[in-house]
C-alpha positions as CSV (number, residue, x, y, z in Angstrom):
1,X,5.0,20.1,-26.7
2,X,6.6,19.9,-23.4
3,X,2.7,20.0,-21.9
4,X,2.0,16.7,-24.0
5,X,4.8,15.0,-22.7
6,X,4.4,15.9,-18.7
7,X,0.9,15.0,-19.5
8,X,2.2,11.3,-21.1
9,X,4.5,10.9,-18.5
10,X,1.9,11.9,-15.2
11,X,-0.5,8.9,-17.2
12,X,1.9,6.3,-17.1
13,X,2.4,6.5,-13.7
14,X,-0.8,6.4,-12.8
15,X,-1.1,3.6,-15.4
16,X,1.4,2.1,-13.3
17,X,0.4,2.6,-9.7
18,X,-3.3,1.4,-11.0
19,X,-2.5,-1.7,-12.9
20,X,0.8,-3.2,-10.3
21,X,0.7,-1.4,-7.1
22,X,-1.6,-4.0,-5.7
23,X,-0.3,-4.1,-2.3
24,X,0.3,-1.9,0.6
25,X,3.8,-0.8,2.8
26,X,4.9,0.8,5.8
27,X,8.4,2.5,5.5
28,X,10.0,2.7,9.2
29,X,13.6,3.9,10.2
30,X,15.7,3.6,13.3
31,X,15.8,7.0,14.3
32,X,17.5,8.9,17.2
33,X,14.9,10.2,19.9
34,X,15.1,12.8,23.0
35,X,13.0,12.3,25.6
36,X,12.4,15.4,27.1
37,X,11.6,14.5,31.0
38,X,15.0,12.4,31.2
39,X,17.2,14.3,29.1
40,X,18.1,10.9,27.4
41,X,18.2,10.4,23.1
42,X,18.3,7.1,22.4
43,X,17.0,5.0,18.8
44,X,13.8,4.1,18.2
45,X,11.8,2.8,15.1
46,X,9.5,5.7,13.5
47,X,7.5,4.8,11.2
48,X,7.8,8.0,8.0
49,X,5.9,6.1,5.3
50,X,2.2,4.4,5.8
51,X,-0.3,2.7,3.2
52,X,2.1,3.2,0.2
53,X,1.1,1.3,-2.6
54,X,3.6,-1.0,-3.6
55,X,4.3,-4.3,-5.2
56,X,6.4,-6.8,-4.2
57,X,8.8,-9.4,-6.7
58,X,9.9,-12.8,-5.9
59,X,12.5,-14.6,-8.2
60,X,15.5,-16.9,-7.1
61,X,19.3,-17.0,-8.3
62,X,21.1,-20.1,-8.1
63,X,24.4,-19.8,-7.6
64,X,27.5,-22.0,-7.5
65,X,30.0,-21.4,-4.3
66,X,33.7,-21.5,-5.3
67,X,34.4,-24.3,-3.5
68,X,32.5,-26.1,-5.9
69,X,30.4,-28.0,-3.8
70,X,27.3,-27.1,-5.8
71,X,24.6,-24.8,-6.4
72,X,22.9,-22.9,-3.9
73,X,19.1,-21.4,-4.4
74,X,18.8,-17.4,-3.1
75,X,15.5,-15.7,-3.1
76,X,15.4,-12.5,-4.4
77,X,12.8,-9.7,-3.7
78,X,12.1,-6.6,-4.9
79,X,9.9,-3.5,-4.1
80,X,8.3,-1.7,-6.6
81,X,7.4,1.9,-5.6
82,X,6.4,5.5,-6.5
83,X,9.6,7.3,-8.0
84,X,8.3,10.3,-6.2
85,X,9.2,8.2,-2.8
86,X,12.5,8.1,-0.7
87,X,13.1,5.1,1.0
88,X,17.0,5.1,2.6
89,X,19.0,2.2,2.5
90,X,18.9,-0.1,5.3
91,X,14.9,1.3,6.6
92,X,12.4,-1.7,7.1
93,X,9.8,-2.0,5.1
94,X,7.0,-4.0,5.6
95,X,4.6,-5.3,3.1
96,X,1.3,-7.6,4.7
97,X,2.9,-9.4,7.5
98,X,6.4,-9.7,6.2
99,X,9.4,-7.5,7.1
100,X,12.6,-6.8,5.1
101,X,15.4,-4.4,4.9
102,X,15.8,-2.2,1.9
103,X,19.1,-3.5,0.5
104,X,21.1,-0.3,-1.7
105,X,20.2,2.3,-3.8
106,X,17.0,2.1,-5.8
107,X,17.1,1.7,-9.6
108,X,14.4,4.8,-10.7
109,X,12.8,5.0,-13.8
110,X,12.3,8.3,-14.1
111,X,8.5,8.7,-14.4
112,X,6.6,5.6,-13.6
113,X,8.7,3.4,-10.7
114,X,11.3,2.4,-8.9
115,X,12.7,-0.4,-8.1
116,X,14.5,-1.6,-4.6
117,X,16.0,-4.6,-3.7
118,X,14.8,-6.0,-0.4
119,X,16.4,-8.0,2.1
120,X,14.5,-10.3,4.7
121,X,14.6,-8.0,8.2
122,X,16.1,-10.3,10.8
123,X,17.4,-6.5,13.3
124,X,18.4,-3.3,13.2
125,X,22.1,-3.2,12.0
């Protein structure tokens, strides 16, 4: 029984990752370097993820400010990634030519995705 079910579960991933992963992303972090001739550690951007596929969401919220002088539009995006991928809060992640910051902690469904929101990357906090 349990076989059957790890069997289900491995399909729909793949179901997944075939059907809506249509896209590609790098995953790169702000990461504390040595150099070894100067002696000097100082940050630099590694890239730890390449060619993971991915989809990205668009959507919008509109929202109304409090001082009631109307509605504002805010694009929202999300990532939509292998579960079995770790992609910390505030890394960059870039999908085609665009750039953005992953936002908070991702929402993972336990066998087939997860889901991260995305900020647009303007720098390195």
């Amino acid at each position: 029984m349990v076989g059957v079910l790890e069997r289900a579960r491995a399909l729909a991933k793949k179901a997944m990752e075939d059907i809506y992963f249509t896209e590609k992303c790098d995953v790169i972090e702000m990461q504390s370097v040595r150099d070894e001739r100067t002696k000097i550690t100082k940050a630099s951007e590694i890239k730890v993820l390449e060619n993971q596929p991915c989809k990205v969401s668009y959507g919008s919220l509109n929202t109304v400010g409090q001082t009631g002088t109307g509605a504002t539009n805010r694009q929202t995006v999300k990532l939509f990634i292998s579960p079995d991928i770790t992609i910390k809060p505030g890394s960059k992640v870039v999908v085609g030519q665009n750039a953005y910051k992953a936002s908070g902690v991702p929402a993972v469904y336990t066998d087939t995705h997860q889901e991260i929101m995305l900020d647009i990357f303007d720098r390195w906090a």
